[in-house]
C-alpha positions as CSV (number, residue, x, y, z in Angstrom):
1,X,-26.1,16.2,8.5
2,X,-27.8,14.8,11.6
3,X,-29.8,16.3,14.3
4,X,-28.2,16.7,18.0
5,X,-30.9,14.8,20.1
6,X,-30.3,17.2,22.9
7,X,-30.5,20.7,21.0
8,X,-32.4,19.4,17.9
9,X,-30.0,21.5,16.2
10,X,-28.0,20.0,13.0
11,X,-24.8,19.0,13.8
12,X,-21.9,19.3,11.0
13,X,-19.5,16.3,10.3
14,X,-16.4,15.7,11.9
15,X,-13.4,16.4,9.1
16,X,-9.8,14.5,9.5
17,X,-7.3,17.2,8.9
18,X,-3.6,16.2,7.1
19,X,-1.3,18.8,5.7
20,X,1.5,18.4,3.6
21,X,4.6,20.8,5.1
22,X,7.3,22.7,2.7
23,X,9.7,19.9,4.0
24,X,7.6,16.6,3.2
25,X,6.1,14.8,0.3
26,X,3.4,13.1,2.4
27,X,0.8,14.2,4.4
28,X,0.3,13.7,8.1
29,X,-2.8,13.9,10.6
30,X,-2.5,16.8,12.2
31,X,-6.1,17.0,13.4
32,X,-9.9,17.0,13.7
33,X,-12.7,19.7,13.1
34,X,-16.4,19.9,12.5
35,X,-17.5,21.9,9.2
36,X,-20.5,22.0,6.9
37,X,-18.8,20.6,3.9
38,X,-15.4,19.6,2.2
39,X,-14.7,23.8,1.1
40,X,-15.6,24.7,4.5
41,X,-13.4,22.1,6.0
42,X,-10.2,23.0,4.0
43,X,-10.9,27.1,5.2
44,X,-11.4,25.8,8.8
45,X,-8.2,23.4,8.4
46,X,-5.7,26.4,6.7
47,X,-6.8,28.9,9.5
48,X,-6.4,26.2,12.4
49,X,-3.6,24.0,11.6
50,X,-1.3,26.5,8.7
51,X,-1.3,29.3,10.7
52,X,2.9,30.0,10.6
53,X,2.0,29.1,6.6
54,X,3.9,26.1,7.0
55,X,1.5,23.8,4.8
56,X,1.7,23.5,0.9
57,X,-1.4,20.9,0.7
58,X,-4.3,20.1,3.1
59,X,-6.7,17.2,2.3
60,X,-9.9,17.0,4.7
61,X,-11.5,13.3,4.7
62,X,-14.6,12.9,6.2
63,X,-14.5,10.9,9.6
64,X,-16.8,8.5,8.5
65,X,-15.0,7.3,5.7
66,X,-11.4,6.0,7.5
67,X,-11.7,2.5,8.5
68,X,-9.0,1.6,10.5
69,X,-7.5,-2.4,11.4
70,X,-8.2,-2.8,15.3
71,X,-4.6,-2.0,17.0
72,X,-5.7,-4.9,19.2
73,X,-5.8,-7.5,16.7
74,X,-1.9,-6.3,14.9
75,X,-0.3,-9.3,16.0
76,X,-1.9,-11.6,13.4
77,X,-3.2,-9.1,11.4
78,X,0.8,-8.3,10.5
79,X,2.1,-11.8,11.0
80,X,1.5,-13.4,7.6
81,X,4.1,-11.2,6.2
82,X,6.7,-12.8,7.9
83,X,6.4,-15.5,5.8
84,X,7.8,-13.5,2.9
85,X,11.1,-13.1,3.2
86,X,11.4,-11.5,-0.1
87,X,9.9,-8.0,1.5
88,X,12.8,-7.8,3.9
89,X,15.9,-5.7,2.7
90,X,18.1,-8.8,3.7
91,X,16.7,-11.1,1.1
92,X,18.8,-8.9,-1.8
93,X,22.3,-8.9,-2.0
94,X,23.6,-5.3,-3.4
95,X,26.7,-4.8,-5.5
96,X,29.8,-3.0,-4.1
97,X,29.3,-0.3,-6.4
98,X,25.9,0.8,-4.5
99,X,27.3,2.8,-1.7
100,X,23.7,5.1,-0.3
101,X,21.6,2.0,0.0
């Protein structure tokens, strides 16, 4: 934890909140909070973000471990997979027999 220059006080980490809903398999970000640690964190997160007890999972990562690509830079960062046509759904012919594809 690191001290607030302007209280001298310790100031807790910033938590990324994602919670996992009855109807989903994957998680989504739903939120931020600040908490001591990871237990505190997920306590903080049920009581903030489950409150209709509509979660079945919450995971808490701390803010300072996500790296992100830059949205400015998406263009080229994305553009070499156009060159492999194989990842496009097109690329594969399906039998008549597959009828939910």
């Amino acid at each position: 934890m690191e001290k607030n220059q302007n209280t001298g006080r310790t100031a807790w980490p910033l938590w990324e909140i994602f919670i996992r809903s009855k109807q989903g398999l994957d998680h989504k970000h739903v939120g931020s909070l600040h908490a001591a640690d990871a237990a505190m964190a997920i306590e903080n997160a049920r009581d903030v973000y489950t409150r209709r007890m509509e979660g079945v999972s919450i995971w808490v990562v701390e803010s300072k471990y996500v790296h992100a690509s830059n949205p400015d830079e998406a263009a080229s960062f994305y553009d070499p997979a156009n060159d492999k046509v194989y990842r496009h759904p097109t690329f594969y012919d399906l039998p008549d027999e597959l009828k939910h594809m």
